[in-house]
PDB file of N, CA, C and O in Angstrom:
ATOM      1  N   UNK A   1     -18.538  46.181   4.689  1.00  0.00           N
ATOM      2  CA  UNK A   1     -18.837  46.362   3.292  1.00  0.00           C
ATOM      3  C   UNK A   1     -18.675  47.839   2.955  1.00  0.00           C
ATOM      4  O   UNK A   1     -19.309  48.592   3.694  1.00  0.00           O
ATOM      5  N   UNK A   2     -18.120  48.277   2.208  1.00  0.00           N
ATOM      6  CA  UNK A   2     -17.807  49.450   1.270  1.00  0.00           C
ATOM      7  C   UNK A   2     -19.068  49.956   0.273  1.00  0.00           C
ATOM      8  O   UNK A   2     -19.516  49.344  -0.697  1.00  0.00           O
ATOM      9  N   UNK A   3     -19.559  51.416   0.869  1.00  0.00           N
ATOM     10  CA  UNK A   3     -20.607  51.383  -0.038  1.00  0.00           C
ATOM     11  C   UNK A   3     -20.406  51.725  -1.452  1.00  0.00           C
ATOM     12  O   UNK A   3     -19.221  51.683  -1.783  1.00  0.00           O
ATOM     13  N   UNK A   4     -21.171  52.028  -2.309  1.00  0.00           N
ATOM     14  CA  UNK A   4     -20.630  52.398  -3.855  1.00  0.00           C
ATOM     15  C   UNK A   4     -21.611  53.700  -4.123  1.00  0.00           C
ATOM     16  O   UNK A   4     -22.836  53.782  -4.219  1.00  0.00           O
ATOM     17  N   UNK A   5     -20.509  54.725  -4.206  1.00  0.00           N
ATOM     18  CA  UNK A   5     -20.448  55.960  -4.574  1.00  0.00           C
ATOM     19  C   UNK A   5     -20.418  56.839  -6.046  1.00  0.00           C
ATOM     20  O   UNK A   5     -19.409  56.962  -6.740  1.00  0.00           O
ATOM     21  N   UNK A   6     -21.257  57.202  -6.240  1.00  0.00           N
ATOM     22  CA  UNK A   6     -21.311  58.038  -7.216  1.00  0.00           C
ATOM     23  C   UNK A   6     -22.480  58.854  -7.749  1.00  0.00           C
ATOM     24  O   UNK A   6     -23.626  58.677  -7.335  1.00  0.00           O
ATOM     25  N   UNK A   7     -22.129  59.848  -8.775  1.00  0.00           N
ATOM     26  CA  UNK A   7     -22.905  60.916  -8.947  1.00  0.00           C
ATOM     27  C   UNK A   7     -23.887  60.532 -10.583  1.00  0.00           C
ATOM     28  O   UNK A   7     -24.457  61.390 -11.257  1.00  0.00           O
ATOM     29  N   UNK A   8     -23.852  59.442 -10.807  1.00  0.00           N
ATOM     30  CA  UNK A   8     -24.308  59.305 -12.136  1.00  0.00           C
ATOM     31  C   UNK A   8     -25.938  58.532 -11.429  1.00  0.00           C
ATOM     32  O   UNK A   8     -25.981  57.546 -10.695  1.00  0.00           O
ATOM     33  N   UNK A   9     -27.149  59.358 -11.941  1.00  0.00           N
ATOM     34  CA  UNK A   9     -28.330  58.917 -11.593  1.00  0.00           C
ATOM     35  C   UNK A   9     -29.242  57.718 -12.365  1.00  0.00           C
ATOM     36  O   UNK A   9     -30.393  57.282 -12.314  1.00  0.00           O
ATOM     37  N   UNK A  10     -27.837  57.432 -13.206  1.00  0.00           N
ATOM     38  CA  UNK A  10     -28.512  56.071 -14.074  1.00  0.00           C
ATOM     39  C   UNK A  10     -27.961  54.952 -13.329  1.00  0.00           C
ATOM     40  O   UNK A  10     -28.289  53.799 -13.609  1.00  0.00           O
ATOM     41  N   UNK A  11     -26.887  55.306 -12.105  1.00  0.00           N
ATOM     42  CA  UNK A  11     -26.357  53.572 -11.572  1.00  0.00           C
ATOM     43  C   UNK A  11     -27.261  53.536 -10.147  1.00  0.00           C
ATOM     44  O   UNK A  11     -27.289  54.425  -9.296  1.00  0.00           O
ATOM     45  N   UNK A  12     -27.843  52.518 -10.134  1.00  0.00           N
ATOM     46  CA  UNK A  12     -28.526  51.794  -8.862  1.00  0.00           C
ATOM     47  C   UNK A  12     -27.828  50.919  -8.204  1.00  0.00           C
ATOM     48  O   UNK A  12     -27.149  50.093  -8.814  1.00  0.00           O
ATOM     49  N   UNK A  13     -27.884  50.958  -6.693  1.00  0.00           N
ATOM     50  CA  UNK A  13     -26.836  50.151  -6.275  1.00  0.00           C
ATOM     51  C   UNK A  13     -27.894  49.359  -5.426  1.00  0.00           C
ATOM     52  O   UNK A  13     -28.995  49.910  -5.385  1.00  0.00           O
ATOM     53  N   UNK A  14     -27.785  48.244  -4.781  1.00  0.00           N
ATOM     54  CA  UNK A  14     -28.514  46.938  -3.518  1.00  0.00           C
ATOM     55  C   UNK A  14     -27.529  45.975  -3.246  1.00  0.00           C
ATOM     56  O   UNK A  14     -26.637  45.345  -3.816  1.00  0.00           O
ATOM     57  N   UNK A  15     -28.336  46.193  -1.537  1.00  0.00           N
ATOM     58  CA  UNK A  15     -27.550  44.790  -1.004  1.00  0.00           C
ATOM     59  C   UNK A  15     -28.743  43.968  -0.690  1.00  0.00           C
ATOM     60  O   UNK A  15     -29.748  44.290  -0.056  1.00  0.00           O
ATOM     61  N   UNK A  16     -28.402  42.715  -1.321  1.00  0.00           N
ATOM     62  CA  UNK A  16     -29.501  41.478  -1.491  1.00  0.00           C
ATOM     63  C   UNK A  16     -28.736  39.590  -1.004  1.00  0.00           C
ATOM     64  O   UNK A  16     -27.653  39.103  -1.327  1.00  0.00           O
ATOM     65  N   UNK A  17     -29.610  39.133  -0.349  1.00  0.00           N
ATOM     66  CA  UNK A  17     -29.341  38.078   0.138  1.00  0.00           C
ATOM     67  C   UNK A  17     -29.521  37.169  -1.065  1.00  0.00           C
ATOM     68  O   UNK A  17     -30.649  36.688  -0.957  1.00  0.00           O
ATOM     69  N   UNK A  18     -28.889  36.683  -2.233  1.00  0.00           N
ATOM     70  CA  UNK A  18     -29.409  36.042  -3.532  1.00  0.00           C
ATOM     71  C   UNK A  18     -29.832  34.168  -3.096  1.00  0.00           C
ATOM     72  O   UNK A  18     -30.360  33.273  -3.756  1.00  0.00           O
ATOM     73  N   UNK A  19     -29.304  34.228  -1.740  1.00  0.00           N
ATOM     74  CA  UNK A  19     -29.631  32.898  -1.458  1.00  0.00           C
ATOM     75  C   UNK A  19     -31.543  32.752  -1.156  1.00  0.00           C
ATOM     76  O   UNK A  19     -32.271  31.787  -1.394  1.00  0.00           O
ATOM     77  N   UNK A  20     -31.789  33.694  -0.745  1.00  0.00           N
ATOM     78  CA  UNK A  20     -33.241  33.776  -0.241  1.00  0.00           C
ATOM     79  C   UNK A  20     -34.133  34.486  -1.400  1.00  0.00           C
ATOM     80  O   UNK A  20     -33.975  35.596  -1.908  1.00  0.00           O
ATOM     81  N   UNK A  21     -35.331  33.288  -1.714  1.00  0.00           N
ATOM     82  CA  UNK A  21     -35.401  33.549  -2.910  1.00  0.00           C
ATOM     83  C   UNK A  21     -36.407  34.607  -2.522  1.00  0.00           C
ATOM     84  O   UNK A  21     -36.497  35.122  -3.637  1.00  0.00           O
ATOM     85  N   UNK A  22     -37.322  35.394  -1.686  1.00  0.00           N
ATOM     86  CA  UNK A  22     -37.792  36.549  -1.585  1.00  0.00           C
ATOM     87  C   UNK A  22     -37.065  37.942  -1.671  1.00  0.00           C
ATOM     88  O   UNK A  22     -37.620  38.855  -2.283  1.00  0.00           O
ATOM     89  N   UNK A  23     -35.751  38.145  -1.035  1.00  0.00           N
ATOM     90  CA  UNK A  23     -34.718  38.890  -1.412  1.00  0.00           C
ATOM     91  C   UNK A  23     -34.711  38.647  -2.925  1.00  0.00           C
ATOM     92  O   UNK A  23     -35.342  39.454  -3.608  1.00  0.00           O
ATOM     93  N   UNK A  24     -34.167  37.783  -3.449  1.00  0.00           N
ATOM     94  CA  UNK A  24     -33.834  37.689  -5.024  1.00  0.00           C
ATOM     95  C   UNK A  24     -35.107  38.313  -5.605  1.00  0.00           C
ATOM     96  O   UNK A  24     -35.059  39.382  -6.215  1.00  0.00           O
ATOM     97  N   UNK A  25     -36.273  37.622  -5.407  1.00  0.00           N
ATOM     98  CA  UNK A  25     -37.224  38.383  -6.210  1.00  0.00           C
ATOM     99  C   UNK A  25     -37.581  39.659  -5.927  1.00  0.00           C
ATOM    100  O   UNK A  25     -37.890  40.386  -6.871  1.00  0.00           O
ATOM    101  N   UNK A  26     -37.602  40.063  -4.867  1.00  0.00           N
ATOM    102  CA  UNK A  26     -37.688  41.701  -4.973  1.00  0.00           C
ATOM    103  C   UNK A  26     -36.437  42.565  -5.367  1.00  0.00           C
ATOM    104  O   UNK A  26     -36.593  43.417  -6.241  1.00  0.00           O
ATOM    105  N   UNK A  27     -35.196  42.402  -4.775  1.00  0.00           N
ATOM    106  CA  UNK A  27     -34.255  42.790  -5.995  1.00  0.00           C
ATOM    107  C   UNK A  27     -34.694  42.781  -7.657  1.00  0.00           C
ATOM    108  O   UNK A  27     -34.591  43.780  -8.368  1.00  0.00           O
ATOM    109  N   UNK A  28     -34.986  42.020  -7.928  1.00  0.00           N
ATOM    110  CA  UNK A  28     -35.121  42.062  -9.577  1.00  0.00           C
ATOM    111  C   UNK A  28     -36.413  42.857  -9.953  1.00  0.00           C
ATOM    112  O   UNK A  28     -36.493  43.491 -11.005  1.00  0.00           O
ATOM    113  N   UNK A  29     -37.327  42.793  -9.119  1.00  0.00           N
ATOM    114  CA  UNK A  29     -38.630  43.135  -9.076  1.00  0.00           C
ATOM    115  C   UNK A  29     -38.391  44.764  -8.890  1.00  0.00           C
ATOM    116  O   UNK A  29     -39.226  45.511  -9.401  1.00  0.00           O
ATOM    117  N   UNK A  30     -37.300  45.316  -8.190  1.00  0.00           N
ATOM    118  CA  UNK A  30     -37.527  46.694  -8.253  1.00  0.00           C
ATOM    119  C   UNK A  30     -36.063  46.995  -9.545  1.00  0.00           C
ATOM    120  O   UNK A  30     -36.233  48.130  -9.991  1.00  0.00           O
ATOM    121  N   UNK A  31     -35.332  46.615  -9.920  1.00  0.00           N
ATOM    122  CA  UNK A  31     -34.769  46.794 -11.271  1.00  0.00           C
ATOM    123  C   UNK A  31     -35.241  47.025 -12.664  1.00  0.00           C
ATOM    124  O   UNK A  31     -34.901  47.745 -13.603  1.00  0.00           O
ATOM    125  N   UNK A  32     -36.475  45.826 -12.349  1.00  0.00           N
ATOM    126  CA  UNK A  32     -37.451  45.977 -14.126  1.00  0.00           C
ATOM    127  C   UNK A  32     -38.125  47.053 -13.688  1.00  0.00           C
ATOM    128  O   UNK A  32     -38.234  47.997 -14.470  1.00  0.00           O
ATOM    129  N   UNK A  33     -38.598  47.129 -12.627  1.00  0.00           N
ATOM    130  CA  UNK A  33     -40.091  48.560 -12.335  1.00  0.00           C
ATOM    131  C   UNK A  33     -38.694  50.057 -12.698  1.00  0.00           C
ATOM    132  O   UNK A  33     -39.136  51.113 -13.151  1.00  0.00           O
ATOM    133  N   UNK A  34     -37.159  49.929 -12.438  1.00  0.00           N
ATOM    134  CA  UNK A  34     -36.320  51.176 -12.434  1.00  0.00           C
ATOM    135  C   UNK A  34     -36.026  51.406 -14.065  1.00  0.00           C
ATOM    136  O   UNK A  34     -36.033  52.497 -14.635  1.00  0.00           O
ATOM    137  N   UNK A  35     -35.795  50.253 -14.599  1.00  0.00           N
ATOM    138  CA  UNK A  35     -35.338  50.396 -15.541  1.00  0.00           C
ATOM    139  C   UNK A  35     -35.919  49.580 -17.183  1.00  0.00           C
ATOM    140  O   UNK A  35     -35.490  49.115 -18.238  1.00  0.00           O
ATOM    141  N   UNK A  36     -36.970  49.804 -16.544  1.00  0.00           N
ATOM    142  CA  UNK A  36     -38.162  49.329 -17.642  1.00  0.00           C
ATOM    143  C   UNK A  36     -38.050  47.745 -18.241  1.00  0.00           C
ATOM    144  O   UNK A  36     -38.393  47.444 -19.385  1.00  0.00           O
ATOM    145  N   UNK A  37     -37.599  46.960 -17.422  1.00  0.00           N
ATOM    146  CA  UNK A  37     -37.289  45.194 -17.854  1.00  0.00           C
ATOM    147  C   UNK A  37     -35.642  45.740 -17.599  1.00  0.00           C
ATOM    148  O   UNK A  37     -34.997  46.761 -17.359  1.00  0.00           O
ATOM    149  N   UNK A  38     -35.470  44.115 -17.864  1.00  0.00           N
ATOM    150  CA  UNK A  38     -34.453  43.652 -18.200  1.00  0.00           C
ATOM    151  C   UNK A  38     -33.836  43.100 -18.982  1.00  0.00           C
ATOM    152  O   UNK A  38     -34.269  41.953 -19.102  1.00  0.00           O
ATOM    153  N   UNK A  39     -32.591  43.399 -19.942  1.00  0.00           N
ATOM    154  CA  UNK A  39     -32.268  43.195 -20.718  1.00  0.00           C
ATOM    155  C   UNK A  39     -30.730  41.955 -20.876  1.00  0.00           C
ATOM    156  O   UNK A  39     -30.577  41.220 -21.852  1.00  0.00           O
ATOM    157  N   UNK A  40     -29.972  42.000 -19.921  1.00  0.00           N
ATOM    158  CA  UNK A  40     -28.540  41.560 -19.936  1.00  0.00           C
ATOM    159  C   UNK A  40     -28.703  41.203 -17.572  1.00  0.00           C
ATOM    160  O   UNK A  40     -28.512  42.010 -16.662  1.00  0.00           O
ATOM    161  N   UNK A  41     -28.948  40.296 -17.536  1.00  0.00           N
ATOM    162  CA  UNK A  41     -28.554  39.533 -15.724  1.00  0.00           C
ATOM    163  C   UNK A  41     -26.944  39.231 -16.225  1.00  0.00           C
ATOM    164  O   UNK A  41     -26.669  38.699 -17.301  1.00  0.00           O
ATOM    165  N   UNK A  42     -26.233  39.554 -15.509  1.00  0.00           N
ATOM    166  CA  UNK A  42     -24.963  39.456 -14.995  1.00  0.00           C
ATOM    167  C   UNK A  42     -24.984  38.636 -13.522  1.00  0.00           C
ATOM    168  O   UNK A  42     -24.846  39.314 -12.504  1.00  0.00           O
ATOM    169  N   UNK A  43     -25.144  37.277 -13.417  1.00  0.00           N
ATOM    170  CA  UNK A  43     -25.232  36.582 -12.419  1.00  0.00           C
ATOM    171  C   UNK A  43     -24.040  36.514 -11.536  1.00  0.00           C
ATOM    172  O   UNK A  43     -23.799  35.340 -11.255  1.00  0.00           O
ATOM    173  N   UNK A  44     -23.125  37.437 -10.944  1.00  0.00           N
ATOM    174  CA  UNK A  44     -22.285  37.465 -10.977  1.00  0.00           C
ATOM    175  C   UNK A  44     -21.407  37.114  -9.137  1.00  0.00           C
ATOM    176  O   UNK A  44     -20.247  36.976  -8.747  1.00  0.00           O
ATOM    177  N   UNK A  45     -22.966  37.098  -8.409  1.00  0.00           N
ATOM    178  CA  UNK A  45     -22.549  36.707  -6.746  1.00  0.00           C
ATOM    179  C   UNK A  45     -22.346  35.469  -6.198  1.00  0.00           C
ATOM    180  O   UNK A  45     -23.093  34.499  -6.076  1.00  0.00           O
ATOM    181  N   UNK A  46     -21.074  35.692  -5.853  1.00  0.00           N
ATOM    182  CA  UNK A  46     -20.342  35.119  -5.271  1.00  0.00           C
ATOM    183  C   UNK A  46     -19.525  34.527  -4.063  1.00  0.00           C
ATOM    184  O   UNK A  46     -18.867  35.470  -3.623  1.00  0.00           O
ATOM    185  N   UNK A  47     -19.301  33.539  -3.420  1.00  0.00           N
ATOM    186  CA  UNK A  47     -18.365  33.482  -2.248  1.00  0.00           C
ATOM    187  C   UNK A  47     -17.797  32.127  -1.941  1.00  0.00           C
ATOM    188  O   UNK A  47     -18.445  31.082  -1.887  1.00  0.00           O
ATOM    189  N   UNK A  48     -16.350  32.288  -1.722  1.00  0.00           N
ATOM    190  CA  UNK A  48     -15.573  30.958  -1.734  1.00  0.00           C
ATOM    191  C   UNK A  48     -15.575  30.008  -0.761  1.00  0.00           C
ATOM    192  O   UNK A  48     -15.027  28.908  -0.693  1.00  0.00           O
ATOM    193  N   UNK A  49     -16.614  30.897   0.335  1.00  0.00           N
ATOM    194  CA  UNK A  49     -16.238  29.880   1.804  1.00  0.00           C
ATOM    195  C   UNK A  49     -15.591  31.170   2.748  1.00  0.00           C
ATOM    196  O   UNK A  49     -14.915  32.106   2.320  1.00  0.00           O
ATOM    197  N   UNK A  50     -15.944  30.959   3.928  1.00  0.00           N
ATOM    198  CA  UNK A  50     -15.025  31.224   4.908  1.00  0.00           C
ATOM    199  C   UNK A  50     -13.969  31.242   5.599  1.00  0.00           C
ATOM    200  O   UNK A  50     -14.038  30.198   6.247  1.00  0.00           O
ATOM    201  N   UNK A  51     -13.035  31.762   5.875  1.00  0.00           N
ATOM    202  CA  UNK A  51     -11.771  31.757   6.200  1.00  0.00           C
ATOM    203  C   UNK A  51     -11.551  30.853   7.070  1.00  0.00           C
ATOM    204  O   UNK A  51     -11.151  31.329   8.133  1.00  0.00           O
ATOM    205  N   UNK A  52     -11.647  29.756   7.055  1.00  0.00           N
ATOM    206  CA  UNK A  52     -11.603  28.506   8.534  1.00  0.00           C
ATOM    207  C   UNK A  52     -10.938  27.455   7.851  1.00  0.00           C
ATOM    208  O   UNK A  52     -10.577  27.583   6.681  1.00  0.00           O
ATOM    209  N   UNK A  53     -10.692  26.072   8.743  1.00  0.00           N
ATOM    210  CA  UNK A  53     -10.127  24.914   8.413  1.00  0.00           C
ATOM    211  C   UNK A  53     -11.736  24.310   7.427  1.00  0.00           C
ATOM    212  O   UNK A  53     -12.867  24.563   7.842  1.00  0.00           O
ATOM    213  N   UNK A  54     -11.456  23.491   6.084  1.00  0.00           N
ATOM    214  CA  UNK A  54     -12.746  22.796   5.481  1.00  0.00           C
ATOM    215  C   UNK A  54     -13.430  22.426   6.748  1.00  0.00           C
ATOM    216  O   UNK A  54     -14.353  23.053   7.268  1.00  0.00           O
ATOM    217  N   UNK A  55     -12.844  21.279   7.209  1.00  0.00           N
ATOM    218  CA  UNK A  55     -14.247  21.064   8.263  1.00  0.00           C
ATOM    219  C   UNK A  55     -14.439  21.264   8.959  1.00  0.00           C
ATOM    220  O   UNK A  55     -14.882  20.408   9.725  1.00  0.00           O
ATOM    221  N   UNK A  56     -14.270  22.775   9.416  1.00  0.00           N
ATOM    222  CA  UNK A  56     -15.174  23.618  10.180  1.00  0.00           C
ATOM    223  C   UNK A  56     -16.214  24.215   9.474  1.00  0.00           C
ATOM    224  O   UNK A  56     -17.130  24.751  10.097  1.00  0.00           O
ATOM    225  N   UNK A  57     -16.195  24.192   8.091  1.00  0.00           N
ATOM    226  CA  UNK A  57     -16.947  24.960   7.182  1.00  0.00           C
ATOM    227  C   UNK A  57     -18.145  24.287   7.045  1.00  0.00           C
ATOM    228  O   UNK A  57     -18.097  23.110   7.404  1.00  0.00           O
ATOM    229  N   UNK A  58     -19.330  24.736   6.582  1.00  0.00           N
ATOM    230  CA  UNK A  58     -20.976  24.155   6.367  1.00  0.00           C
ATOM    231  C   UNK A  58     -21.081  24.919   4.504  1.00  0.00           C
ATOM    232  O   UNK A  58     -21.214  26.043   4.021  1.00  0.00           O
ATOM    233  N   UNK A  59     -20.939  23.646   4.038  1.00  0.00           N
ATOM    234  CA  UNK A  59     -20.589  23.633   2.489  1.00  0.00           C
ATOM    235  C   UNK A  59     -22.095  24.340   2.256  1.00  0.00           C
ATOM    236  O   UNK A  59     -22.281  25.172   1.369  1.00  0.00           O
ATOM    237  N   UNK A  60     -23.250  23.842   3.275  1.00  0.00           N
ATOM    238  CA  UNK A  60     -24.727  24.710   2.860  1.00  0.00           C
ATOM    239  C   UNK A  60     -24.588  26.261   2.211  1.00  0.00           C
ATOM    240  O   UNK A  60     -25.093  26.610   1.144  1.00  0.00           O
ATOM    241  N   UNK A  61     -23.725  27.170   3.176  1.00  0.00           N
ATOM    242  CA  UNK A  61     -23.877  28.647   2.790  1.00  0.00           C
ATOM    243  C   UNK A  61     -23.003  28.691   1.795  1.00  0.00           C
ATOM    244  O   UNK A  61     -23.230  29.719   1.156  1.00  0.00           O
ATOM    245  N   UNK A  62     -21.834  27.907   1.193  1.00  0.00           N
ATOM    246  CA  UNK A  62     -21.394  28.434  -0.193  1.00  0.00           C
ATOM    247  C   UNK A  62     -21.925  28.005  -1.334  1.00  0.00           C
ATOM    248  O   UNK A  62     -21.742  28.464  -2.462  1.00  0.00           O
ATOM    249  N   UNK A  63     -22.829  26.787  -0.886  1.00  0.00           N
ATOM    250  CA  UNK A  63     -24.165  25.988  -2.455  1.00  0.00           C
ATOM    251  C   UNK A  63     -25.347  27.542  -2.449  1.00  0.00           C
ATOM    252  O   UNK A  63     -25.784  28.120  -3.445  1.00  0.00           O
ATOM    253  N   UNK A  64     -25.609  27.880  -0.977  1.00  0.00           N
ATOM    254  CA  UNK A  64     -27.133  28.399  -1.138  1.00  0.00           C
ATOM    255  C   UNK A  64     -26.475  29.429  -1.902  1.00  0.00           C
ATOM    256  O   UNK A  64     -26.958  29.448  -3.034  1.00  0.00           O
ATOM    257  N   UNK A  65     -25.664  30.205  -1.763  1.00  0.00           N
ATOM    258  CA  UNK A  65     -25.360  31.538  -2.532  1.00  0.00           C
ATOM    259  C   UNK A  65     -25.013  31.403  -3.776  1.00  0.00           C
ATOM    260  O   UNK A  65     -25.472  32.075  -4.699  1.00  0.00           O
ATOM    261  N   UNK A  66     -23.899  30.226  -3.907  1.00  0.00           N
ATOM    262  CA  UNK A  66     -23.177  30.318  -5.461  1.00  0.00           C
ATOM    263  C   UNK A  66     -24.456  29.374  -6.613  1.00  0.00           C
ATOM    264  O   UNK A  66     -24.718  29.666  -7.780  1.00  0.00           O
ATOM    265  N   UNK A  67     -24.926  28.459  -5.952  1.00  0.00           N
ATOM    266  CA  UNK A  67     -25.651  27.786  -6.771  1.00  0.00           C
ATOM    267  C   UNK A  67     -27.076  28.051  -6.637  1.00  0.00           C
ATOM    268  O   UNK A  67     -27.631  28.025  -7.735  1.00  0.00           O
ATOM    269  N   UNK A  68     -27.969  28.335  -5.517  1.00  0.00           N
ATOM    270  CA  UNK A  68     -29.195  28.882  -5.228  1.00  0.00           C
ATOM    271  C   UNK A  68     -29.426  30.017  -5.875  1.00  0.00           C
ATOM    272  O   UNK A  68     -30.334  30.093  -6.703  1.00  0.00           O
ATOM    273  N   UNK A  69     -28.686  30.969  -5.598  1.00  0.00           N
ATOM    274  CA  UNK A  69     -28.157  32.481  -5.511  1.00  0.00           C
ATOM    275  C   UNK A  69     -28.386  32.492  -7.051  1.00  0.00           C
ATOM    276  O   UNK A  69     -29.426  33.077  -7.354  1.00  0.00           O
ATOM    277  N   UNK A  70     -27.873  32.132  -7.810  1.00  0.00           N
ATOM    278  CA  UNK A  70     -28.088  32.039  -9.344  1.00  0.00           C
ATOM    279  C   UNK A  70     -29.438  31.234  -9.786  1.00  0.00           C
ATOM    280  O   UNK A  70     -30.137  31.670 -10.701  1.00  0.00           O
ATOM    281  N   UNK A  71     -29.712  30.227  -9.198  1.00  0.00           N
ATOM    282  CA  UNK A  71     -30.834  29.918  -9.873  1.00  0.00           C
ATOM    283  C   UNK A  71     -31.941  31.023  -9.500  1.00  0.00           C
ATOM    284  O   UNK A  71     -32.408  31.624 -10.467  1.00  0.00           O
ATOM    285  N   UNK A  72     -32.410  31.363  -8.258  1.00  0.00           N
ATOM    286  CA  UNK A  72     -32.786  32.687  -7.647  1.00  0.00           C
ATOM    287  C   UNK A  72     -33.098  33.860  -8.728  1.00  0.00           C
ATOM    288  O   UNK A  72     -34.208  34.148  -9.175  1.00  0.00           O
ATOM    289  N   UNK A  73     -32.084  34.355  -8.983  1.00  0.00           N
ATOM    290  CA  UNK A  73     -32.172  35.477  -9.611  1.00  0.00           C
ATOM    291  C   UNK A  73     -32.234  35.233 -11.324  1.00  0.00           C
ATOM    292  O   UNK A  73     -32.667  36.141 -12.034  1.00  0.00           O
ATOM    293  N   UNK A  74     -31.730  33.835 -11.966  1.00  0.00           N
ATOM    294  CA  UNK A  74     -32.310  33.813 -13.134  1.00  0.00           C
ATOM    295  C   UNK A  74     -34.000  33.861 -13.469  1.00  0.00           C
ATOM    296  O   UNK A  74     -34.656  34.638 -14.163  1.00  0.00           O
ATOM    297  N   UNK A  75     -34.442  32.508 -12.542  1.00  0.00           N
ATOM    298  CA  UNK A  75     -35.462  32.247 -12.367  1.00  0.00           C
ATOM    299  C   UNK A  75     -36.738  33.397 -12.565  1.00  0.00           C
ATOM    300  O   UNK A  75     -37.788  33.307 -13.202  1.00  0.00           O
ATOM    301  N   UNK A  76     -36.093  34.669 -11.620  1.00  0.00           N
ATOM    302  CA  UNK A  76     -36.922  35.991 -11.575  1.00  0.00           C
ATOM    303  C   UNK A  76     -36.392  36.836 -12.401  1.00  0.00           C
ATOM    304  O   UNK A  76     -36.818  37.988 -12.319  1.00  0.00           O
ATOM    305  N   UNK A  77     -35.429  36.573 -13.328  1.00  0.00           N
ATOM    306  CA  UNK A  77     -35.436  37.372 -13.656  1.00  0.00           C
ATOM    307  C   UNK A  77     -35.970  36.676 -15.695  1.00  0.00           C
ATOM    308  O   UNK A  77     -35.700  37.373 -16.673  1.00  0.00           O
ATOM    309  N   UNK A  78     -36.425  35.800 -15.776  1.00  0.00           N
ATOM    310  CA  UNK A  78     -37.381  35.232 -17.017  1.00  0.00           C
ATOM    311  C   UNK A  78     -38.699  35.453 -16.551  1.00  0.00           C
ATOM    312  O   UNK A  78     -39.544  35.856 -17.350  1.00  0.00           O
ATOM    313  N   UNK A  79     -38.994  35.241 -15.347  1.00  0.00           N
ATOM    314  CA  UNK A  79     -40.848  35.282 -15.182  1.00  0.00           C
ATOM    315  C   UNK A  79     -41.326  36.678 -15.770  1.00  0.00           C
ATOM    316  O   UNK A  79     -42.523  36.965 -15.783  1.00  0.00           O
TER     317      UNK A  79
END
């Protein structure tokens, strides 16, 4: 992973597991405490699967992220 660089002290950057909904909630949980709430979630994480034949693949880790992963972080981010 490539980290993200820069000099502007208004961008916050995290790496968060959005499938696990304790990750998700503390991600969001330290965003509203940075930036006084939240205004605009950009649900935007993603992943297509793993580079393998389908059935070698476990369809679990691309539901928990693409579909968990979003309910996750909406969820916390209305409470």
């Amino acid at each position: 992973m490539k980290a993200f660089v820069t000099d502007d002290a208004r961008i916050m950057t995290t790496v968060c597991d959005v499938s696990d909904r304790i990750n998700a909630s503390l991600m969001v949980d330290d965003a509203v405490a940075a930036l006084d709430g939240i205004d605009i979630l950009i649900n935007n994480a993603g992943i297509s699967g793993p580079t393998a034949p389908l059935e070698q693949t476990d369809p679990r880790v691309v539901l928990d992220v693409n579909l968990v992963g979003t309910y996750n972080l909406t969820r916390q981010a209305i409470l």
